[in-house]
N, C-alpha and C positions, 0 to 999 in steps of 0.2 A: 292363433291367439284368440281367445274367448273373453269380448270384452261387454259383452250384451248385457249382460247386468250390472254394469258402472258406469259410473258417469263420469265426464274428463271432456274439461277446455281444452284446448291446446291452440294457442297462436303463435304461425310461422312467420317474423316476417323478414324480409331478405338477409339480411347481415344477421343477426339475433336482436334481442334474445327471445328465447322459445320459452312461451309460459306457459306453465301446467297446471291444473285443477283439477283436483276429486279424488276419489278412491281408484287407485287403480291398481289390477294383480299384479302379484311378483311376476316380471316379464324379464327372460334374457336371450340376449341378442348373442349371435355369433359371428368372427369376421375371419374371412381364410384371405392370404393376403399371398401375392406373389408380385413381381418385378416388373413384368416387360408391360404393363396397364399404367406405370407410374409417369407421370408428366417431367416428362425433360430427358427419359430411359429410352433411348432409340438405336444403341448401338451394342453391340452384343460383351464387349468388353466391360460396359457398363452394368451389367446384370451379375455379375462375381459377386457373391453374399456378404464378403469380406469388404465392398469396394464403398467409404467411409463418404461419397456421394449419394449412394444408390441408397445407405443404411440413412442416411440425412433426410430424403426426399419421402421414401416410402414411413419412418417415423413420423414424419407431419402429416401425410395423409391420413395414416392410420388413427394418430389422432385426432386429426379433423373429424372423421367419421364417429369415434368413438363421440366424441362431445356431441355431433349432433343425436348420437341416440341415446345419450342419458339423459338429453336438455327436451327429450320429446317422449319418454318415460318409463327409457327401460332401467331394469334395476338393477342389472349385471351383463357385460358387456368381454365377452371372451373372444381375445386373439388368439387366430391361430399362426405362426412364420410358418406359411404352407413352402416358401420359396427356396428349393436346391439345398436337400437339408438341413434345413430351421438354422439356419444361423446369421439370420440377418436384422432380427428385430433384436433389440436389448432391453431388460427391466429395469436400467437404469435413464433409459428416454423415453421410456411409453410412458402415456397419459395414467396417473395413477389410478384414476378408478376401475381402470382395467382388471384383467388377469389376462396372462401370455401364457400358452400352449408351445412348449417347444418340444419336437421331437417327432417321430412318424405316428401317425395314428391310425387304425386300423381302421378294416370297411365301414363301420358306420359311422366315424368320424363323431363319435360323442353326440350323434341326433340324437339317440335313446334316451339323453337326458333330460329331453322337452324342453329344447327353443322354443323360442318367439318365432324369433326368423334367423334368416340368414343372409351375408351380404355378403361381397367380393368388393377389395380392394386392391387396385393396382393389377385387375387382370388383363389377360391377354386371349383372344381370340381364337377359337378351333385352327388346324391346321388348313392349307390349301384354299385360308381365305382371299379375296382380291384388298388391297387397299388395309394390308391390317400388320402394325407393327410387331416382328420377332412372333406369328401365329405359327401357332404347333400344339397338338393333343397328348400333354403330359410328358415325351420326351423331342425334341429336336431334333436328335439324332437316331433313337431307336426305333418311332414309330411313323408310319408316313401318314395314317389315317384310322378312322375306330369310326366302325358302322353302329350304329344301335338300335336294332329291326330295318335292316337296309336305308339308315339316313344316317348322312355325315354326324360326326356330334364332337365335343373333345371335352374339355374339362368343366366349362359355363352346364351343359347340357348334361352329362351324368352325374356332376354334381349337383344340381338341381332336382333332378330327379329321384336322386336317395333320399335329399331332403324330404321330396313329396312323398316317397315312399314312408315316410314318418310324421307325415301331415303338417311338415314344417314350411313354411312359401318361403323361396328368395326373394326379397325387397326389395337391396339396392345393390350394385355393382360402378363402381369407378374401374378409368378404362381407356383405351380411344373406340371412336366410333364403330369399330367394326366388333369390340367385344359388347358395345351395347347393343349393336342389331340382333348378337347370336342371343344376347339374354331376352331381348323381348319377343323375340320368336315365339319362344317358348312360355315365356310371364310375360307378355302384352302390359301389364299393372304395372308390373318393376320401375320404379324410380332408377335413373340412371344418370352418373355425372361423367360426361365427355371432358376429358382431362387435353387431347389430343388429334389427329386426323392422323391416318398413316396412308403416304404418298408411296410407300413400295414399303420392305422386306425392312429395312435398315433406315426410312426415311422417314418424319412426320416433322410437323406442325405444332407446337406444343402450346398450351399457355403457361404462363412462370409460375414457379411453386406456390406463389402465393396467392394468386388467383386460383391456382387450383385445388388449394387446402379450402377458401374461403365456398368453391360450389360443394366442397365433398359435405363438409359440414351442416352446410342449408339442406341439399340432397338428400343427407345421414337422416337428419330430424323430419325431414316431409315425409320420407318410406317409412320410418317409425309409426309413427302419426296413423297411416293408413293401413297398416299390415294386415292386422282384421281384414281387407278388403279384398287380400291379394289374395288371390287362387294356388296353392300348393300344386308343382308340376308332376303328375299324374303319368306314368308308362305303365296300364295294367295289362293285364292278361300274360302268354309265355316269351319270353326276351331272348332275343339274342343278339350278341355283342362280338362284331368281329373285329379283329385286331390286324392289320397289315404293317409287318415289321419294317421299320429299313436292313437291306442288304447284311449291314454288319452283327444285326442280332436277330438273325435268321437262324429257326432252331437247328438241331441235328435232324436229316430226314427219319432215322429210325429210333428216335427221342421216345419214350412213351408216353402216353397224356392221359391222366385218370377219366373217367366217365362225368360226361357232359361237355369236355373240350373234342374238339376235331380238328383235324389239317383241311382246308380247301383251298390252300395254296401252298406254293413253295413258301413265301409269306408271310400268310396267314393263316389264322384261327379263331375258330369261331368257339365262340361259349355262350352255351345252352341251358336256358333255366327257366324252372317255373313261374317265376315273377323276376322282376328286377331286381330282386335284393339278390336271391339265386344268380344269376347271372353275373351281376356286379361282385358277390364273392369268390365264384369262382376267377374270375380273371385278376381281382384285388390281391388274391392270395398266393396266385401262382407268380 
């Protein structure tokens, strides 16, 4: 976001409200949302899209967020229900100034259409992390890990990085602490709101919904505020993205794989590309 040639007040202060001043561009914000980041979600039963707590808890958050980035001055504010088939947010409880995204969305996840930024609400942590509630890289069951140029990474981390592949920075992310470590690994800048602690696999620490709608919100409008500031996450030169399956979705050994995938395991596969978008398609699409 290119804000150099406008001028714009903005005062944050703890509770609100968030006051704005001056001309400033059409800016829009985007928010992919899943489950197992949401405060008071620590048990796996509780992450079912359909489960009319889980659809309660994650709707406040999401609004919480959304207010604080219209009250800090973006002009368009798109949900995405990234979470187990989009069926967990409704247009009949979101924040009205929104717009909701439901349904699968392809590799570039609508970045081509020039964000602001982008945020995570209600994430959950790479897989094989220490101390991080229900952490796993896009499936639970099907994937045990996803290298990207030989480092861990899972959904914080490639998602991040298409972003930056389209000059777009992640801002903010709500979460428990272990999915804000993976975000600021990589965005150091990132505004981050700790919703939770996670003491094991199935255990955390939570605070109550309503303390934890009140930091998403303060959180939402400080990253707002700052995004101009924040560094877009950058993976250039040639990528590769290996995949190590679980056991139950292990391909056929003599499966064929178009040009650019490989077997280097029974496992796994690696996908080969000239930059990350390449790479990221290839395995998006397979």
């Amino acid at each position: 976001m290119t804000t150099k040639n406008f001028k714009r007040k903005i005062k944050v202060t703890k509770n609100g409200p968030y006051l704005i001043s001056g001309n400033i561009p059409i800016t829009k914000q985007t928010i992919i949302t899943d489950a197992e980041g949401v405060a008071g979600i620590c048990r796996q039963e509780q992450t079912e899209p359909t489960n009319p707590e889980l659809q309660k808890l994650l709707t406040g958050e999401v609004n919480a967020a959304v207010r604080g980035f219209l009250a800090a001055g973006a002009d368009e504010v798109i949900v995405w229900d990234g979470h187990d088939g989009s069926r967990t947010l409704s247009v009949a409880t979101l924040e009205a100034r929104a717009r909701l995204v439901i349904g699968s969305l392809g590799p570039t996840m609508m970045l081509e259409r020039g964000f602001a930024a982008v945020a995570f609400v209600g994430q959950h942590a790479r897989a094989n992390r220490e101390a991080a509630v229900m952490a796993h890289s896009y499936s639970s069951l099907g994937i045990q890990r996803i290298l990207m140029n030989g480092r861990e990474v899972g959904e914080i981390e490639t998602r991040a990085a298409l972003a930056g592949w389209f000059g777009v920075p992640v801002v903010f992310l709500s979460g428990d602490q272990a999915a804000a470590d993976d975000l600021r690994a990589v965005v150091p800048e990132a505004e981050t709101a700790v919703v939770k602690e996670g003491l094991g696999y199935y255990t955390c620490v939570s605070l109550t919904a309503e303390k934890a709608q009140e930091l998403i919100e303060r959180k939402a409008a400080l990253a707002f505020t700052k995004a101009s500031q924040v560094r877009p996450y950058r993976v250039d030169g040639p990528v590769t993205i290996e995949v190590e399956h679980a056991t139950r979705s292990t391909l056929f050994p003599e499966e064929p794989l178009p040009a650019g995938i490989e077997r280097i395991g029974p496992r796994t596969l690696r996908f080969s590309g000239k930059d990350f978008l390449a790479a990221w398609r290839l395995w998006s699409l397979r």
